[in-house]
N, C-alpha and C positions, 0 to 999 in steps of 0.2 A: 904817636905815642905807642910804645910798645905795649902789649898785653901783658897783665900782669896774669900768673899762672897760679891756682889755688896750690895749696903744698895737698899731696897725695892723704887720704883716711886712714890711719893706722890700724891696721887689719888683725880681728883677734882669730887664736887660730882654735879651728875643730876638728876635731877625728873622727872619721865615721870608719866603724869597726865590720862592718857586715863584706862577707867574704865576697860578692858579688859588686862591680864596680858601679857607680853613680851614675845616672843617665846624664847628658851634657846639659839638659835646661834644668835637672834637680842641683848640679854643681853649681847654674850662672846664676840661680835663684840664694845660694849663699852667699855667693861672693858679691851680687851685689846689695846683701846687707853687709858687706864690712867684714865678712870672714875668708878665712884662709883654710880650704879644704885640703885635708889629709887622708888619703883612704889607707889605715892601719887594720890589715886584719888579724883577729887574734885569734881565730880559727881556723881549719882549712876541713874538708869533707872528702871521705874516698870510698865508694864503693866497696862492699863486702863480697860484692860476686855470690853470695849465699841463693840456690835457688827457692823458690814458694813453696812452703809448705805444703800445697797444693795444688793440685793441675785444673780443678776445674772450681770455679765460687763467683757469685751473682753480685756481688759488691765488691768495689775496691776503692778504700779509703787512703787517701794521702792527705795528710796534713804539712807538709812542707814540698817547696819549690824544688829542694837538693834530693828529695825521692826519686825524683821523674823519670831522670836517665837510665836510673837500674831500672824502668820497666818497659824498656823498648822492644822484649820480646813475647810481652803480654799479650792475648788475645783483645781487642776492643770492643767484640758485641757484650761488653758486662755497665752495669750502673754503676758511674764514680761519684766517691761524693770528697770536696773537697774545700779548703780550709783557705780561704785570702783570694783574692783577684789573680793576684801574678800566679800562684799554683792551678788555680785553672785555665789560664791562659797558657801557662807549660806545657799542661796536659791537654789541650787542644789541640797548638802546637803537633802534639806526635801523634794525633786522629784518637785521640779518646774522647765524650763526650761526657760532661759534666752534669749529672742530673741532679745533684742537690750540692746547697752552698750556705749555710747559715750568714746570716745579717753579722754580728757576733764573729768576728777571727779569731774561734781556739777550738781546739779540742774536743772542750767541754759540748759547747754549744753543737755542736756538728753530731755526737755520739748522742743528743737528746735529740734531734730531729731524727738522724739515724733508728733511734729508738721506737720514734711513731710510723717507721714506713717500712723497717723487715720484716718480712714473715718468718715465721718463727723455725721455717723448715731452710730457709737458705743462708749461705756461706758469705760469712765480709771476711776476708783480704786485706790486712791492715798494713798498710807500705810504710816504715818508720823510719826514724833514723836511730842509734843505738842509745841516745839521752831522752828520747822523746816520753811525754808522761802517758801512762800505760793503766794510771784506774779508774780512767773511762771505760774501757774494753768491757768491764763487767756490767753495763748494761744492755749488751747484746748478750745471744746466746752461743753462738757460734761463729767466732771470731777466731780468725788463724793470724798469729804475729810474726811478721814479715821484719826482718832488719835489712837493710836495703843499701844502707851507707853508715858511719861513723863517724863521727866528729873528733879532732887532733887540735889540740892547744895548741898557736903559736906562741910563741913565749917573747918579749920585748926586748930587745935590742938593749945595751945602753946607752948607746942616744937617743932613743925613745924613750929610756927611762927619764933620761932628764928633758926631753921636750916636755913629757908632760905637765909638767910645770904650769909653763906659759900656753897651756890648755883651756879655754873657756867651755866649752862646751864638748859631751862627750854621747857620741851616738852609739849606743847598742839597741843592738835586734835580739838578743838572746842571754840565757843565764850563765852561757859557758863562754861568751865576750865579758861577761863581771866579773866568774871566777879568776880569769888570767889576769885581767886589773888588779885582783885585789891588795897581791903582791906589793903594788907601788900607790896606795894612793894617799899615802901619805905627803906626794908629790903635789897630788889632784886637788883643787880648789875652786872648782868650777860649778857647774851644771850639766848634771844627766838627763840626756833625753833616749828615751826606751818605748819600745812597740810591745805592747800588749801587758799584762795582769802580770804574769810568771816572772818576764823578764825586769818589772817595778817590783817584785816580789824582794827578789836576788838582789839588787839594787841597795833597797834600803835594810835587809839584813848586813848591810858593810858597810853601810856609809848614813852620814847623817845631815850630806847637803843636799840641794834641793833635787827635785826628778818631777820631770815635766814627760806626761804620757798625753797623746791624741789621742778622741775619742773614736780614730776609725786606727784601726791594727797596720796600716801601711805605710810602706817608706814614703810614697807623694805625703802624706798625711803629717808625715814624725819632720820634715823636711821643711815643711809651712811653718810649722810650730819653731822651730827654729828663728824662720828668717822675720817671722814675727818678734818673736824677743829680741832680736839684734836690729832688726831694721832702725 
């Protein structure tokens, strides 16, 4: 008797918008919940080539992963303090060494520990990117702002515009992946899924279906969350 063959699961499709491509077990862990991975990014990042404010300071803050490369000509005997696993692992990577990391992936949290460990006579060195939020800085005392790279809207295709349609789920990492959205979502009828406060911020000021945030800031983490809902 021949095998009978099940018919194939009709696969819903997602986008994930972060500029940086998907490791191969965070892509086999959607698809095999039944999704169809798109990596659509709506942004892109390019260095400013702008040199540091300053030549010599005992702190140097990076809160984002796309920092890193403009600071390959940095001295490394300084204390870094830094924002998410993957951005300290960047900055390892090129021989810096990471001596503070908040539990907490933002900002906020990183500039309050920051807070209980400067002394009040040395220099932080704050690595940004050109959208990055900037009033935390006021609770250091001496803080030099570094712009380091820039963020550049990609803008949607139209066939992207109308894929998104038949969209179930939509990943963003940032608030300037929803600005470029917002444009079309009157297409979108799905489910946003977003890493961190800011980017759920952004999120539900445009839209009013559902947004699903993990309570750890990272791509492994916003990727579970996913294949949970779908599986």
């Amino acid at each position: 008797m021949a095998d009978v063959k099940s018919s194939p699961r009709s696969m819903s499709d997602v986008w994930y918008t972060g500029t940086k491509r998907m490791t191969a077990s965070q892509r086999a862990l959607l698809e095999a919940s039944g999704l169809s991975v798109h990596h659509v990014p709506l942004i892109q990042t390019r260095e400013t080539h702008v040199p540091p404010p300053v030549e010599r300071f005992d702190w140097l803050v990076v809160t984002s992963q796309n920092a890193v490369p403009a600071l390959r000509n940095l001295m490394r005997d300084v204390k870094v303090a830094a924002v998410g696993e993957k951005t300290k692992r960047a900055l390892e990577a090129e021989g810096f060494t990471v001596s503070l990391m908040p539990e907490t992936y933002t900002g906020e949290a990183l500039f309050e520990q920051l807070r209980d460990v400067v002394s009040a006579d040395e220099v932080v060195l704050f690595a940004r990117g050109n959208l990055a939020n900037t009033k935390h800085m006021t609770m250091l005392s001496h803080v030099q702002d570094w712009v380091v790279y820039e963020t550049i809207p990609v803008p949607l295709t139209p066939a992207q515009q109308q894929q998104l349609e038949t969209v179930k789920a939509l990943l963003v990492l940032s608030p300037s992946a929803v600005e470029a959205l917002t444009p079309h979502l009157s297409r979108f009828n799905g489910t946003w899924y977003a890493i961190g406060e800011v980017t759920e911020r952004a999120v539900r000021q445009v839209s009013t279906l559902p947004v699903r945030v993990p309570e750890c800031y990272t791509m492994d983490a916003l990727i579970q969350c996913v294949g949970e809902d779908f599986s």
